[in-house]
N, C-alpha and C positions, 0 to 999 in steps of 0.2 A: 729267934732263928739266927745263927749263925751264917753270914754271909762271907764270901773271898772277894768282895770289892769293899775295901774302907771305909766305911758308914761315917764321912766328912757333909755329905748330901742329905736333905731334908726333901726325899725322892717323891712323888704322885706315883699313886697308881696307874700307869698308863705307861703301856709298851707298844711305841708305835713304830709300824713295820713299813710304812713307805711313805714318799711326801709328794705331792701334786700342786705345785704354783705356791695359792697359800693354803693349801688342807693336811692335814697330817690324817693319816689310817693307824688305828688303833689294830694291835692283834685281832682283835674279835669283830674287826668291820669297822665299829663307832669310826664315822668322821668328824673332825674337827676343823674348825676355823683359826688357824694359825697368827696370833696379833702379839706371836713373842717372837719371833724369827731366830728361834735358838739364843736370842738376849741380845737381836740386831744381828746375828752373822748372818740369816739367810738373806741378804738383801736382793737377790735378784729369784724368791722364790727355791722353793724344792722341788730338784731334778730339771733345772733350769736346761732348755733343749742345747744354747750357746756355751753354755758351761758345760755340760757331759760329754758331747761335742768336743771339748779342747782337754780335757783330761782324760778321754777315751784315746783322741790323737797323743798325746802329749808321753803315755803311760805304757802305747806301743811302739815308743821312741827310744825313751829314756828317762827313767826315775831319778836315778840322784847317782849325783858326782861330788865328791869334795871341792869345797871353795879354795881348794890350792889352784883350780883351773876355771878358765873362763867360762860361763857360764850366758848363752846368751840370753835365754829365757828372763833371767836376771836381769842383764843389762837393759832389756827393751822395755821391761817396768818401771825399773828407774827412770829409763827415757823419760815417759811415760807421765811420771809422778813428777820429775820436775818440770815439764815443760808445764803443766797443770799447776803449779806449785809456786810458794818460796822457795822454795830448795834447792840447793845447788846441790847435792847429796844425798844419798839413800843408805840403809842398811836395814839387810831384809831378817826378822826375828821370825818365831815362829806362833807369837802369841802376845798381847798387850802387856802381860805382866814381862816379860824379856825386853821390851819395847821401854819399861817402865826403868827396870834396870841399866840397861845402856844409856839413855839419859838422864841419868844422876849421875852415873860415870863420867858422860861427855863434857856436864855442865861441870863438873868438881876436877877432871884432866883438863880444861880450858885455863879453868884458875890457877890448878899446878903450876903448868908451863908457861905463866903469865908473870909467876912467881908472887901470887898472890894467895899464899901459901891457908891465911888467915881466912879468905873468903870463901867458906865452903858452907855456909847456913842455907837451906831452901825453903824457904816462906809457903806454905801450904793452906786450905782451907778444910773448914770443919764441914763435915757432912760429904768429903770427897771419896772417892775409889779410884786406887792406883793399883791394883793387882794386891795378890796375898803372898808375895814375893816378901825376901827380908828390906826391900828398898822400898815396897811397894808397901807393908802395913807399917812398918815406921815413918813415912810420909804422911799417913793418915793418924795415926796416933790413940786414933780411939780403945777403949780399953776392951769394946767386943773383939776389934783386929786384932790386939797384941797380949791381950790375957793367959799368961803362960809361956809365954815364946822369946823371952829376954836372955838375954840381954838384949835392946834394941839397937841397929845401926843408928848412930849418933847425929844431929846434923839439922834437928827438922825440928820448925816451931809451927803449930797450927795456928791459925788464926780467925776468929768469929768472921762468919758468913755475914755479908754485906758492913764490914763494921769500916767504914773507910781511914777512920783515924787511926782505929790500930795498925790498919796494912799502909799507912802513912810515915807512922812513929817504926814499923816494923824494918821497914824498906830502905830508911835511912842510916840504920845501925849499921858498921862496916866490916862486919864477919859476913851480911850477908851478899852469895852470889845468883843468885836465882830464883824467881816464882813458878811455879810448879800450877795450873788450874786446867779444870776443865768447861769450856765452854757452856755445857749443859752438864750438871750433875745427873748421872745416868741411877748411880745403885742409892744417890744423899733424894731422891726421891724426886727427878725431870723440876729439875730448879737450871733455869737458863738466866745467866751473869748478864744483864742487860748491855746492848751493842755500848752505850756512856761510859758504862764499869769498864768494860774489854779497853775501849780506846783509855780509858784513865788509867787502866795498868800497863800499858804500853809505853804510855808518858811517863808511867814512876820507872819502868824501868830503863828506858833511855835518860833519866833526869840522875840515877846514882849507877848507871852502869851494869844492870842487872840483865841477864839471859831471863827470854821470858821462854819459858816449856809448854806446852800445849797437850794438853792430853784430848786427844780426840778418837780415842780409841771408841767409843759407843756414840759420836754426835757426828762423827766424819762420815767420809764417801757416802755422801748425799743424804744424808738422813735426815736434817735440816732443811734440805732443798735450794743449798750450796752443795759445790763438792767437798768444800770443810766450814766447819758453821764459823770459824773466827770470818771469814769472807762476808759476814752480814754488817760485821764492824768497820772494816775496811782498813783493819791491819793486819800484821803479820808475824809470828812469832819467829826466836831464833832457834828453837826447837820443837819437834812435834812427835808425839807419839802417836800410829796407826795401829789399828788392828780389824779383828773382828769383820763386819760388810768388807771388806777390800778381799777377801778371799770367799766370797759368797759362799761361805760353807769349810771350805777347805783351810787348816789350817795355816795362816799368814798374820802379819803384823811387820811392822817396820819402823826404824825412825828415820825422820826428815829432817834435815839439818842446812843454817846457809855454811858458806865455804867457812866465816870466820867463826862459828861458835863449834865447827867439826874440826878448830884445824889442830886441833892437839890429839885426834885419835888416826894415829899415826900405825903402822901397821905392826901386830902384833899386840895393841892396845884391846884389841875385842876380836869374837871371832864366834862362830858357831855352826855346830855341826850338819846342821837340818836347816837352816838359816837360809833362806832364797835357792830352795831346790826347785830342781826344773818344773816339778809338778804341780807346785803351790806358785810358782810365780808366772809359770803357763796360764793358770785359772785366772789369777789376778790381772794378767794381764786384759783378758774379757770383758771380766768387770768392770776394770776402769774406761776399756773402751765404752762401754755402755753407761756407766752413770755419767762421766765427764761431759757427757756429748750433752747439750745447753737445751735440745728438744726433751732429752729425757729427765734431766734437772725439773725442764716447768711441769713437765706433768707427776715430776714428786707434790709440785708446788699448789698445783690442780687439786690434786686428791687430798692432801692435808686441809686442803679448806675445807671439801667434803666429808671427811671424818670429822674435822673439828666441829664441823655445823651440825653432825648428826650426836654427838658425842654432849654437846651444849646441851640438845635439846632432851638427852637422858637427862643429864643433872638436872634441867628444869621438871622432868616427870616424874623423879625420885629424889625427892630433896632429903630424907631420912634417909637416904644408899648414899650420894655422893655428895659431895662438897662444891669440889669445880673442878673444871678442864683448864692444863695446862701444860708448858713445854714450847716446843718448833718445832717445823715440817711433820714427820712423820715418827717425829719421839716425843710421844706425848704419855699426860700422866692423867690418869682420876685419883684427882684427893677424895677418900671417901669418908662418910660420917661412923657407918659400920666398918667392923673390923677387915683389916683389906684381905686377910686369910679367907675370911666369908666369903666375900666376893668372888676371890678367886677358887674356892671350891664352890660357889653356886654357877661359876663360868663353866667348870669343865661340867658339871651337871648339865649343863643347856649347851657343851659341844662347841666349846670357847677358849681360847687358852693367851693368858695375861701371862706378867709378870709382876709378883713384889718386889716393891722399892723401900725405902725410909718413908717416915711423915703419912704413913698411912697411906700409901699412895700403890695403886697398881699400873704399871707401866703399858701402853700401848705401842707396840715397836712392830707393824708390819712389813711385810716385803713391802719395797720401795715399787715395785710394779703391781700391788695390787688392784685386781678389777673395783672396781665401780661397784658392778653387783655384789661383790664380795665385804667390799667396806660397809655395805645395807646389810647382807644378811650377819655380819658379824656386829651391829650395834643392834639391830633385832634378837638377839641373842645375849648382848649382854641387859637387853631390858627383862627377856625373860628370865634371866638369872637376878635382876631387880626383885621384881616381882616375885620368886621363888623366896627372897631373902624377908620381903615385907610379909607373904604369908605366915612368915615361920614367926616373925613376930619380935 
């Protein structure tokens, strides 16, 4: 069949026409138990009542103005974000992969005007996701991202996951200016860099001078059960990429920057047209009111024990379906024994809806405000869809 949308998508049959907290409604009725939250953005739930609420206001205001002019909506999330934050700085994208872009620019115009002409190399890891951006799949390197799409932006050396002497030997070489990681690898299969790792990249990068980037586009605004997962380590980077949960829905993404690693993007250096519009930065503003607040953080922190604890106790009742439970707060992974495709077509059979990752893994990413009852009846469900996969043999 000939379709008018770009067949780029490995689409499910399912066309769903309205969302309730975590349930998603199929055309034809079928409800669903929502444990992908659109892949992390719906973190505050579908058709969130505080959200519809400030885009219903927001939309009978005013939609969008050029960033030639002040913009407050804008301004009061930045507020917002830095006070929450490292950052002495914001810059509002409209999407992780733009997020992804801008800082590679930020970190490589830093070294320009530093006149460190030579230091533009960014140290990268295997099994990462930075957008499918041209900065974003030459970051990553792999030959699924870049097969066919060369010549590649120059600049990036990946490096074996967990290998600490390469990223040792790597770190010290003096082309390079920047390490590039993300807290929790979201799409390299809910692989969390140990808080040890995080602080020992922190130290190599203060020890040769290196900007350290954060990508926290799928692990940030509370998904972890911080409002950024580097916060379990207890340091700080000098760059960050947001995205995704920070607009519950609505498009948004940002980077976060301190004064000294933004101070080379001077104006006219970046710019964008849809880029911290009143609409999307109205919504985000919500959000971050609601996840940042430290009651709402513990009971992210609440609940991931109680998924995690019911989530264990599958893998113990299906040792042929899974492997193990893993990840932080509320991004979590089942490594599975069977095919994780399986899996996730025997979920949506039993009225469940995961995400694939790498490593065999199907991601579990719910609203950060999911009920209780809902966390039961959605591991009830993925046993039935166990169970479904063990009959078939």
């Amino acid at each position: 069949m000939i379709t008018t949308i770009l067949p780029t998508y490995n689409r499910a049959p399912l066309s769903f026409v309205r969302g309730e907290g975590s349930w998603l409604i199929e055309a034809d009725g079928r409800r669903f138990l929502d444990l992908a939250a659109g892949i992390a953005v719906n973190s505050l739930g579908h058709a969130n009542p505080a959200l519809v609420k400030t885009l219903t206001e927001q939309a009978q205001a005013l939609w969008h103005v050029s960033n030639l002019y002040q913009i407050p909506a804008q301004q009061r999330l930045a507020d917002l974000l830095v006070a929450h934050t490292f950052a002495d700085t914001v810059f509002f994208t409209n999407s992780g992969t733009e997020a992804c872009e801008l800082a590679v620019k930020m970190a490589r115009k830093y070294r320009f005007d530093r006149g460190e002409t030579d230091r533009t190399r960014i140290l990268t890891f295997e099994g990462s996701f930075h957008g499918r951006s041209a900065a974003g799949i030459a970051a990553v390197g792999s030959e699924k991202m870049t097969r066919g799409f060369g010549p590649l932006l120059p600049g990036f050396t990946q490096l074996p996951w967990g290998d600490h002497a390469a990223l040792e030997a790597a770190a010290a070489e003096p082309d390079v200016g920047a390490i590039l990681v993300e807290p929790v690898q979201g799409e390299g299969g809910i692989r969390p860099l140990p808080d040890a790792c995080l602080k020992g990249l922190r130290d190599l990068c203060d020890q040769h001078g290196l900007l350290m980037i954060l990508d926290e586009v799928q692990c940030g605004m509370g998904r972890t059960g911080k409002l950024f997962a580097h916060e379990w380590a207890g340091i700080t980077p000098d760059i960050m990429m947001v995205a995704k949960g920070i607009g519950g829905g609505f498009p948004l993404g940002a980077v976060l920057a301190t004064e000294n690693a933004a101070s080379a993007m001077t104006a006219g250096t970046h710019g964008s047209t849809y880029g911290g519009n009143p609409l999307a930065c109205a919504v985000g503003g919500t959000v971050m009111e609601i996840i940042a607040d430290d009651a709402f953080l513990a009971e992210v922190n609440r609940k991931a024990g109680l998924l995690r604890q019911r989530l264990e106790g599958l893998v113990a009742s299906h040792p042929d379906i899974f492997e193990q439970v893993r990840g932080s707060g509320l991004m979590l992974g089942l490594k599975c024994r069977a095919p994780n495709a399986d899996v996730l077509k025997a979920g949506y059979d039993e009225g469940v809806l995961t995400v694939p990752a790498a490593d065999n893994v199907i991601r579990i990413l719910p609203a950060l405000n999911i009920p209780d009852a809902d966390i039961a009846a959605a591991v009830d469900r993925l046993d039935r869809a166990a169970t479904r996969l063990e009959a078939a043999g």
